[in-house]
N, C-alpha and C positions, 0 to 999 in steps of 0.2 A: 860332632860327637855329643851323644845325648849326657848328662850326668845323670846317673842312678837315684840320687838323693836331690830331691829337690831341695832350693834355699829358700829360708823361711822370709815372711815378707821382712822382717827387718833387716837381714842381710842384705837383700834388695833393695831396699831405701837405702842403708846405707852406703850402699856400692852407687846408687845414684845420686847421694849428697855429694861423695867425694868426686865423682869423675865430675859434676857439674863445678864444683869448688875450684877444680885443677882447671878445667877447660877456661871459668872465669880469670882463675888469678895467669894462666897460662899466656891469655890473649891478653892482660893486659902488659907481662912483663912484654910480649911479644913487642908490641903499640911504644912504649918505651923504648925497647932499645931499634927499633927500625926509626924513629921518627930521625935521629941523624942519617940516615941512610935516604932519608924525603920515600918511603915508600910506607906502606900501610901495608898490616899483614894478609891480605887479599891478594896486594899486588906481588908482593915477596911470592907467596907460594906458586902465584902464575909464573914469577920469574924463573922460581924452581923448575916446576914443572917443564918448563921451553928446554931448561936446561940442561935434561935427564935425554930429553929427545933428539933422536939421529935424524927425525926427519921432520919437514913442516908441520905443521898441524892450524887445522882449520879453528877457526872459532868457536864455533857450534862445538866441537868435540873439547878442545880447550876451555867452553863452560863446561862441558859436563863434566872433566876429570875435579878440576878445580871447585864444582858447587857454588857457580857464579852464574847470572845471566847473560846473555848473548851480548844485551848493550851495556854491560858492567865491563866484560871483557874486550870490548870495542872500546870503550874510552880508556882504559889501562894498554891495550895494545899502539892506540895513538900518543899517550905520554912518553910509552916508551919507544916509541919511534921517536920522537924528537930528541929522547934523552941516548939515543945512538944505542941501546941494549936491543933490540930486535929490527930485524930487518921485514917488511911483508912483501911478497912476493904476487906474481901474477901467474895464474893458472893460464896457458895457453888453451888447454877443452874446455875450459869453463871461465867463463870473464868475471862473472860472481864473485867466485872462488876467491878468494887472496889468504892464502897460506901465508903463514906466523914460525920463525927462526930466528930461535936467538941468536944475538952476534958473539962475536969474541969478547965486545965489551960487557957485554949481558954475562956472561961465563967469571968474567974477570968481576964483576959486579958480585955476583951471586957469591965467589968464594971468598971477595973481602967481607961481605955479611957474615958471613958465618965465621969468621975468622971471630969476628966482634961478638961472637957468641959465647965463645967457646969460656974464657973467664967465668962469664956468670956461670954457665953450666958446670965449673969446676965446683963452683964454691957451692952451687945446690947438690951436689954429689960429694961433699967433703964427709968423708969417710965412710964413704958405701963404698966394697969391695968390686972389681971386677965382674964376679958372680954375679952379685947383687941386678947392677947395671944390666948385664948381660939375660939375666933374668927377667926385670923390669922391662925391657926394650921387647925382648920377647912375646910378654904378657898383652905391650902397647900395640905391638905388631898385631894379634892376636884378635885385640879389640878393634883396631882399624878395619882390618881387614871385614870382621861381622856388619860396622859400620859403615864401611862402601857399601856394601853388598845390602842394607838395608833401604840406602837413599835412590835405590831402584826401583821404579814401580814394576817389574815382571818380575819381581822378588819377594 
């Protein structure tokens, strides 16, 4: 949806101070509280990601949800092989292929992380309303969504 009114350049600067601000200070609380967890926040969101899915998924497609390289996500997929959170499988039509599933310890992994999240995230919401929240999450939604859809090249 187009807006009628366009925003002047300094609302635009400063819409992109702030999101740049958040995203900085965002990755770094991120890097902090994962590093007891021994993952980095690359690895966390692959974790994620395996985790949401019903079904294997290839690498190649696993870089591209995630906005990692092919051999970014091969060496993160071999850690977590050894660390027992994912299992790779073998494609019987295709020998190449070796499909990526997370395991049950991968799942059990992913919601003690978040589990360990949750605290801080109380106390950066301490006395923002449900609304609010609900709001915000919205808005975040909002912007994700434009910026998937940007890091496409037929886009």
């Amino acid at each position: 949806m187009q807006n009628p009114d366009p925003l002047s350049p300094q609302s635009l600067a400063g819409l992109g101070l702030q999101l740049g601000l958040v995203s900085q200070l965002y990755g770094g609380l991120m890097t902090r509280m994962l590093e007891r967890h021994d993952l980095t926040y690359p690895q966390f969101t692959l974790l994620m990601h395996l985790s949401r899915r019903s079904e294997p998924s290839r690498v190649s497609d696993l870089a591209a949800a995630v906005d990692l390289t092919q051999s970014a996500v091969t060496k993160v997929i071999q850690k977590f092989t050894r660390m027992g959170l994912v299992d790779v499988l073998r494609d019987t039509a295709d020998q190449r292929n070796r499909p990526v599933r997370v395991t049950p310890a991968g799942i059990a992994r992913v919601i003690e992380v978040q589990r360990g999240f949750g605290p801080v995230f109380q106390s950066m919401l301490d006395g923002w309303t449900p609304d609010e929240v609900g709001r915000l999450t919205a808005d975040l939604a909002r912007i994700t969504r434009w910026l998937d859809g940007a890091r496409r090249p037929d886009q």
